[in-house]
C-alpha positions in Angstrom: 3.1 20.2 -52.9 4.8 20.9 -49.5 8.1 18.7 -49.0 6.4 18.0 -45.6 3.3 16.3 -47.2 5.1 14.1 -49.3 7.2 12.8 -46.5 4.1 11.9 -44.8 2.7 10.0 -48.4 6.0 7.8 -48.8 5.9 7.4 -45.0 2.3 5.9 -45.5 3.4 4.0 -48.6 6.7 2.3 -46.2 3.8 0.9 -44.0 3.5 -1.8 -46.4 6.9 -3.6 -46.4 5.9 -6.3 -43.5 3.0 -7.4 -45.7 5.0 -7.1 -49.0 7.4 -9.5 -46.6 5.3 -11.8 -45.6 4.1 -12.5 -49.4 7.6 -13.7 -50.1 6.9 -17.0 -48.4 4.8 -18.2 -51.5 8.4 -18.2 -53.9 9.4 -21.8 -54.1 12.9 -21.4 -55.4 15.8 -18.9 -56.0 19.2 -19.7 -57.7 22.1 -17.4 -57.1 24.8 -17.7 -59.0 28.0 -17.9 -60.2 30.0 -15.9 -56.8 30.2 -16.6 -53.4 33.7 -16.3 -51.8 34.8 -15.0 -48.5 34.9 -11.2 -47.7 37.1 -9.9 -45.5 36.0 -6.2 -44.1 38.8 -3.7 -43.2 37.8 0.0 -42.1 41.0 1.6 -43.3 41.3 5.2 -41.5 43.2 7.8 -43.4 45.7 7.6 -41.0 46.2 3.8 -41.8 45.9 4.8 -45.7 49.1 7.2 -44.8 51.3 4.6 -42.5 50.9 2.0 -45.9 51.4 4.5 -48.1 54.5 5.7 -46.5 56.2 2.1 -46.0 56.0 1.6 -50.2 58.4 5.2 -50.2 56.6 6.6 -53.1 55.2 10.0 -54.1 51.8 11.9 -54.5 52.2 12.0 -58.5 53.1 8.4 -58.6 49.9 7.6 -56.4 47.9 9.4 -58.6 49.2 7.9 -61.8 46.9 4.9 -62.6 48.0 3.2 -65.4 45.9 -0.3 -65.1 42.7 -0.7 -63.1 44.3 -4.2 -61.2 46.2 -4.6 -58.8 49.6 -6.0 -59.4 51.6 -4.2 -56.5 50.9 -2.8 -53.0 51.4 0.7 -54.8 48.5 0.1 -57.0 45.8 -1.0 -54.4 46.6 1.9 -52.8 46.2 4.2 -55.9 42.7 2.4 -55.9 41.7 3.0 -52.6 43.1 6.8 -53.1 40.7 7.4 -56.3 37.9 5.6 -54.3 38.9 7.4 -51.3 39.1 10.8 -52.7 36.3 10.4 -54.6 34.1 8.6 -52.8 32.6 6.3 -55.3 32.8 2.4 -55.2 35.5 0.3 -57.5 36.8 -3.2 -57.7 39.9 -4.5 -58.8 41.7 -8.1 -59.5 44.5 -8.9 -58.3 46.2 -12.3 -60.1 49.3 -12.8 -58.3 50.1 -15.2 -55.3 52.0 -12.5 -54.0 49.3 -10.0 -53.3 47.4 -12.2 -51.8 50.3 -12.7 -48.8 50.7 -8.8 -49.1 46.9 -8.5 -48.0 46.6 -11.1 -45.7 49.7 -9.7 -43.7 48.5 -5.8 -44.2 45.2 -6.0 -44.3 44.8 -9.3 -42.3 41.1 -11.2 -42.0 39.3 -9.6 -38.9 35.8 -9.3 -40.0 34.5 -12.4 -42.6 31.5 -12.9 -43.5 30.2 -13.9 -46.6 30.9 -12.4 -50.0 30.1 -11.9 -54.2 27.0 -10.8 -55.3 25.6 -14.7 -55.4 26.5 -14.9 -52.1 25.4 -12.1 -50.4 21.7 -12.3 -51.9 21.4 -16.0 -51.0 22.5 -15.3 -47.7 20.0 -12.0 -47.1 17.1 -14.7 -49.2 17.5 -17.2 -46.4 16.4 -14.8 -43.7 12.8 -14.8 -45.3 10.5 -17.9 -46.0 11.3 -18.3 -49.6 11.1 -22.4 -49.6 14.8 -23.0 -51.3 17.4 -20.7 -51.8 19.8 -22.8 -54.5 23.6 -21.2 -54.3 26.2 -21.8 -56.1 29.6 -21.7 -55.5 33.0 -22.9 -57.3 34.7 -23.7 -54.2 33.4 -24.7 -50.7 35.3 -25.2 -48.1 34.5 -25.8 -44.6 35.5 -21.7 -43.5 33.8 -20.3 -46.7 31.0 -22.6 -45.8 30.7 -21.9 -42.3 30.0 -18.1 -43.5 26.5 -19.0 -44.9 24.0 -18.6 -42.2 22.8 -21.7 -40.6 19.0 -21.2 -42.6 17.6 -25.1 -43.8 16.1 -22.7 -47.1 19.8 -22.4 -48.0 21.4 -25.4 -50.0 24.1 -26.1 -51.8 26.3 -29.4 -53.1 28.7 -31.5 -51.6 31.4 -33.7 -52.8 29.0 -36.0 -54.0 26.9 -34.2 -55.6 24.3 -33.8 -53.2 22.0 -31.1 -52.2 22.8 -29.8 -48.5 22.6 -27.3 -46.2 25.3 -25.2 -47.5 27.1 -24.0 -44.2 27.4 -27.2 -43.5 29.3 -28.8 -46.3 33.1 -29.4 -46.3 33.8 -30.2 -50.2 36.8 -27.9 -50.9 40.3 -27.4 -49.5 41.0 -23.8 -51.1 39.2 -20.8 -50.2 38.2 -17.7 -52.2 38.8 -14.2 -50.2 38.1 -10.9 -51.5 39.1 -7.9 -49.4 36.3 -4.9 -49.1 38.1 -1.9 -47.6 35.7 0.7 -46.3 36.4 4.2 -46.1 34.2 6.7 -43.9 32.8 10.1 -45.3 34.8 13.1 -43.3 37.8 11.0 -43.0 41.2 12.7 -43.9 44.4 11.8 -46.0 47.7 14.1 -45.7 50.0 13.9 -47.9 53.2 16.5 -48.8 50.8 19.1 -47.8 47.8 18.0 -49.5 45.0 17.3 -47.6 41.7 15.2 -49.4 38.9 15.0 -47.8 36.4 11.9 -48.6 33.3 13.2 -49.7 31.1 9.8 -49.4 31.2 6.7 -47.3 32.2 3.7 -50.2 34.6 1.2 -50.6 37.1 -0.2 -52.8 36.7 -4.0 -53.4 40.0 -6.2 -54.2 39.1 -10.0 -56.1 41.8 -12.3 -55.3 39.5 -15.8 -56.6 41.2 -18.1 -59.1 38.3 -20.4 -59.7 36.2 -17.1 -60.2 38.8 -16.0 -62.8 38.4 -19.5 -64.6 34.7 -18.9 -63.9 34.6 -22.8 -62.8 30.9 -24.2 -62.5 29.5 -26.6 -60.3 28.1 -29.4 -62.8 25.7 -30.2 -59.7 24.5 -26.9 -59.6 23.6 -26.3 -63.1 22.0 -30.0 -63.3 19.4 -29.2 -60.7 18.8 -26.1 -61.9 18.2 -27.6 -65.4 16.0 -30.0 -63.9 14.1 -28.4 -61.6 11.6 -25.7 -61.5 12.6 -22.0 -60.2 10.9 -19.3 -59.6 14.0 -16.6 -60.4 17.6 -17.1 -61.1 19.6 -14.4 -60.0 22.9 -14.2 -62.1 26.8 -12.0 -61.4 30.2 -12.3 -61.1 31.3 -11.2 -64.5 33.6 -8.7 -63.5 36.0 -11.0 -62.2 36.5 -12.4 -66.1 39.7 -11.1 -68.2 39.4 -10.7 -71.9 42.9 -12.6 -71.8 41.8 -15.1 -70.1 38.8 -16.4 -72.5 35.9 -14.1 -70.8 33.9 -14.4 -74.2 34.2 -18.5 -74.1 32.8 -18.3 -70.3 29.8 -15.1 -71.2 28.4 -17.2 -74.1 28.7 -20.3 -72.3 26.3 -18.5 -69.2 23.7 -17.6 -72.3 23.3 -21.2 -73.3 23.1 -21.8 -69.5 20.4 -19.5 -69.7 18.6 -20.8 -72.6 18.4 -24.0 -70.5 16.9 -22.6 -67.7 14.4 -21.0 -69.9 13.2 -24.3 -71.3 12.8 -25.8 -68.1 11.2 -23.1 -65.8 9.4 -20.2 -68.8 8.2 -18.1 -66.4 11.0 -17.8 -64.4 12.5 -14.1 -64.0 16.6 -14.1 -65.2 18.4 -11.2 -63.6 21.6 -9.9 -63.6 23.4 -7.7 -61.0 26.1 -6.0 -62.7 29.2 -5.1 -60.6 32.3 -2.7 -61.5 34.0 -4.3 -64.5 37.6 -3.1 -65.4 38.4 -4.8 -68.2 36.2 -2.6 -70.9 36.5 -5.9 -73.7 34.5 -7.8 -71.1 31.8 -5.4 -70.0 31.2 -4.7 -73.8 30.4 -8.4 -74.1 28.6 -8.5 -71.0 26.4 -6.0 -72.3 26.5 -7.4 -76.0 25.3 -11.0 -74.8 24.6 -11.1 -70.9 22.2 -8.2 -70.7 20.3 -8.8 -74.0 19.2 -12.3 -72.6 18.1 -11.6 -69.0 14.8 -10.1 -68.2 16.4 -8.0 -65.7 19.7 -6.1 -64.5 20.6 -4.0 -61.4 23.3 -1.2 -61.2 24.2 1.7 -59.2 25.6 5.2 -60.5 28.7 3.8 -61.1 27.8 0.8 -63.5 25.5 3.0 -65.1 28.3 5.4 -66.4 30.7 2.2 -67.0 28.1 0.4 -69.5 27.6 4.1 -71.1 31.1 3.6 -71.7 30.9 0.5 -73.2 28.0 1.9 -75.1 29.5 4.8 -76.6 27.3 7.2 -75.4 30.1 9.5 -74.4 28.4 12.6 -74.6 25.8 11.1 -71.5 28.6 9.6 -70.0 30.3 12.8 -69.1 26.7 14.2 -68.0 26.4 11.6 -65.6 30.1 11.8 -64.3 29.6 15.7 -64.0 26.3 15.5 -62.3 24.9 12.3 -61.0 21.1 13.4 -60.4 17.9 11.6 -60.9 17.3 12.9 -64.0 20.7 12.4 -65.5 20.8 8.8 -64.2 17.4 8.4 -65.6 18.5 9.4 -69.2 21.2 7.1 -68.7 19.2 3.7 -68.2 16.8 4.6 -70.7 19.6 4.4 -73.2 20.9 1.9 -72.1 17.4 -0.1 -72.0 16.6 1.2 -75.3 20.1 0.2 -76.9 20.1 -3.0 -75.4 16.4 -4.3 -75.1 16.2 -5.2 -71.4 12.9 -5.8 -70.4 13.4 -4.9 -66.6 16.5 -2.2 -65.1 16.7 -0.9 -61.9 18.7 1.8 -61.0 19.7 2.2 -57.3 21.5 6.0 -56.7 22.1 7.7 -53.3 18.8 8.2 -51.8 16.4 7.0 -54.8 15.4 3.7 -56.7 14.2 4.0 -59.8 13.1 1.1 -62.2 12.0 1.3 -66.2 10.4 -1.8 -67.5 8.2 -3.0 -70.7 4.9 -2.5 -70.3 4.0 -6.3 -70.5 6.7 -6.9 -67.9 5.5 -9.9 -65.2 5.4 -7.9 -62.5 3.1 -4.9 -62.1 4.1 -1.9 -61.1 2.5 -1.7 -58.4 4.4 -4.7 -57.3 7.3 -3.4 -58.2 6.9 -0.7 -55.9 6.2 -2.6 -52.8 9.3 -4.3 -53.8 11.7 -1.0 -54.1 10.0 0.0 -50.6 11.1 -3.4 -48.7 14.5 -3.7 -50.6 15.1 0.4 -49.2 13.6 -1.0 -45.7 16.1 -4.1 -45.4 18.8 -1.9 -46.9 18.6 0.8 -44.2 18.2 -2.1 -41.3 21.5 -3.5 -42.6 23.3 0.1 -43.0 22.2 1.2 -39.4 22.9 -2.2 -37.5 26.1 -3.5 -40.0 24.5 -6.8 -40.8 20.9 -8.7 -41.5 21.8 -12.0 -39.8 18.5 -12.9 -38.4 15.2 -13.1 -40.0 13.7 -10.1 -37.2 16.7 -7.9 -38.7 15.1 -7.7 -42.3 12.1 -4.6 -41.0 14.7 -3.0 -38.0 14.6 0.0 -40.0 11.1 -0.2 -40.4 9.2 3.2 -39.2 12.3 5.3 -40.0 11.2 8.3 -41.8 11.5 8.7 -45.7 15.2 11.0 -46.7 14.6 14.6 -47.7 17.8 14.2 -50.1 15.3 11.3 -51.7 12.1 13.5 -51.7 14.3 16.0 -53.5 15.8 13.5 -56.3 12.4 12.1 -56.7 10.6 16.0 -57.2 13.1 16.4 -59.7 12.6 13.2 -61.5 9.3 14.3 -61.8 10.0 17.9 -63.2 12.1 16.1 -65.5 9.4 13.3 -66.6 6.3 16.4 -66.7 4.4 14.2 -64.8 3.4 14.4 -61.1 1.9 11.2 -60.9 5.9 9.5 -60.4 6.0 12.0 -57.0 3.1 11.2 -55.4 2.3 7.3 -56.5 5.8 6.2 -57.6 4.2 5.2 -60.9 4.2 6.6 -64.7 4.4 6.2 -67.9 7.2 7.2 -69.8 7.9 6.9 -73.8 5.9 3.6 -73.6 7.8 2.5 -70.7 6.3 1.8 -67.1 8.5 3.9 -64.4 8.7 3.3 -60.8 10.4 5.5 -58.3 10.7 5.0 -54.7 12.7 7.6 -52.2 14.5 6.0 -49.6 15.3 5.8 -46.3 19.0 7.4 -45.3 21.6 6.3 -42.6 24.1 9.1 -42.0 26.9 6.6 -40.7 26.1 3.4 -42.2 27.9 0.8 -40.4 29.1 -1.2 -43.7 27.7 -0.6 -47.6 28.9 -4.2 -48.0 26.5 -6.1 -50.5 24.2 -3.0 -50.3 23.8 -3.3 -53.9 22.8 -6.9 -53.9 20.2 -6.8 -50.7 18.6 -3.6 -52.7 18.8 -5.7 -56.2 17.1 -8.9 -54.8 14.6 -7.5 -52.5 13.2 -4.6 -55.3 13.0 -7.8 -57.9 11.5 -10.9 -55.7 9.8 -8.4 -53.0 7.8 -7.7 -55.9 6.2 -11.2 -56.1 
């Protein structure tokens, strides 16, 4: 089939997102948890890479030589944001000491904050819509990490005593949590002794300074109205800020009795989990050893993907991955991993394609899962081309913008791959017993920010699909 006549089938398809929308309105309640903090945005030019790169009087093999994914010293968050750079893929570090934190505050500084962590950012993009109650949860509150929630009545949260409130407009905490997202731009340069690297992708390079994260503190409030109340979905992250030193295993199993809680109060609720980049390989094994075996859903990008492979042991994939990221690569990728670790629901988002595997008796049709993928690609592209959805209009800006060839392309190999044409024309097959959904997307060519992409794609494909 012409490329041309596909375009206009996924255009026709797209037409559906306002309506898909609009049925959001009948969700009664979402909980996000565990992470919200502050993010502070820096667009760091290559030139600025090389003027912090030449005040720490190092050298090129020194940059290159990562020892540790964290980020103990000015020298090692830039050898992070040189491998992100250079490679333009997406990473994030911790960084533990006092002492960094001054270093990034002074170098980096706090020009653009808005609200960060994956909890955070989905509540905040929920709000816009007319989901009744948007529940988030967050282990420290102050009045500037409240004031970066958006002034939306849906979005609550707990004050001092207890109480459910507005969240922007409680005051319960003196400390704040910031994590620095530093953006790099595809085409930008880096020099350095004669060596010029060229950044192949847009991405970013995300640096967790958030001590109650580390401790993985929880609101008792929080997790007694969520035990106590029905939901509708609880949307779970912020894993990847737990050390194995640091009890990570005490705080994972502790989420899966959480879990089992929420289960027994609201059984039909959906339990999804947004996995982020996780450093410390002890922890993402048991993230994927307990977390993902007891949600009914997980999201991840190509990045994750080849991370829990890792942890998996599926080396062999792993490298095909690494070597070449397509559709079909990524595609064998989830399987396995769905297949090793039993997850009803996974949802993979890759540059210019969604694609989702779930059990056939899964809650939500495919169908529905389709209209789902098609809004999340919709909001996604609004927030890429006009660098934030702050208002409820902003959601379905994008809306009209044509399908991505790139995506087209991805998706016609999926389906050379799969031996069935039915995924390139509907978005729908059937697959080893599996139901598969694939949606093309719509591409910006200079996104504004990729900040929280992830998580507006995540939510919106999974609660779009009411």
């Amino acid at each position: 089939m012409p490329e041309t006549s596909l375009n206009k089938i996924w255009n026709y398809f797209y037409q559906k997102a306002p309506d898909t929308l609009a049925k959001m309105s009948k969700i009664k309640r979402v909980a996000c948890a565990f992470n919200s903090c502050i993010d502070s945005v820096v667009k760091l030019s290559g030139k600025d890479f090389t003027n912090l790169f030449l005040q720490q009087k190092s050298s090129l093999k020194e940059l290159k030589n990562i020892v540790h994914c964290s980020v103990n010293s000015p020298l090692d968050l830039l050898r992070g944001v040189f491998r992100c750079f250079t490679n333009g893929i997406a990473e994030e570090w911790i960084a533990e000491q006092p002492e960094m934190f001054d270093w990034m505050l002074k170098n980096l500084g706090v020009k653009k904050m808005q609200v960060g962590g994956q909890g955070g950012i989905i509540a905040n993009t929920l709000s816009l819509t007319d989901i009744k109650q948007i529940i988030v949860h967050s282990n420290a509150l102050s009045n500037l990490q409240a004031s970066q929630f958006f002034n939306r009545k849906n979005l609550l949260s707990f004050d001092k005593k207890g109480n459910i409130k507005q969240a922007s407009k409680i005051d319960r905490d003196k400390i704040s949590s910031i994590h620095w997202i530093v953006e790099f731009n595809k085409g930008d340069k880096i020099t350095l002794e004669g060596h010029e690297f060229i950044c192949p992708k847009s991405n970013r390079f995300i640096i967790t300074y958030d001590p109650p994260l580390f401790n993985f503190v929880i609101d008792k409030n929080f997790i007694d109205y969520t035990n106590n109340n029905k939901f509708d979905y609880f949307i779970l992250s912020g894993y990847q800020a737990l050390s194995s030193k640091n009890h990570a295993l005490k705080h994972i199993k502790n989420s899966v009795n959480i879990i089992h809680n929420w289960k027994k109060q609201s059984p039909k609720s959906i339990v999804h989990l947004e996995i982020a980049s996780t450093q410390d390989q002890k922890v993402l094994k048991q993230i994927a050893q307990y977390l993902i075996t007891n949600v009914d859903s997980m999201g991840v990008n190509e990045r994750e993907t080849i991370d829990i492979l890792k942890a998996l042991n599926q080396n062999k994939l792993l490298e095909k991955c690494r070597q070449n990221p397509s559709s079909s690569n990524l595609f064998d990728a989830i399987l396995k991993i769905k297949t090793k670790l039993k997850c009803p629901r996974i949802q993979l988002h890759m540059f210019g394609l969604y694609i989702t595997i779930q059990d056939k008796n899964f809650s939500l049709s495919p169908a529905k899962n389709r209209n789902g993928m098609i809004l999340a690609a919709t909001s996604a592209a609004s927030k890429a081309f006009y660098g934030q959805l702050s208002k409820p209009q902003d959601i379905l800006k994008s809306y009209g913008m044509p399908v991505s060839d790139i995506g087209i392309k991805e998706l016609y190999n999926l389906s050379l791959h799969l031996k069935n044409s039915c995924i390139l024309t509907k978005g729908i097959c059937e697959y080893k017993g599996f139901d598969v959904i694939a949606v093309p997307t719509i591409l910006i060519d200079h996104p504004k920010t990729l900040v929280g992409m992830g998580d507006t794609i995540s939510s919106f494909s999974l609660i779009g699909a009411c």
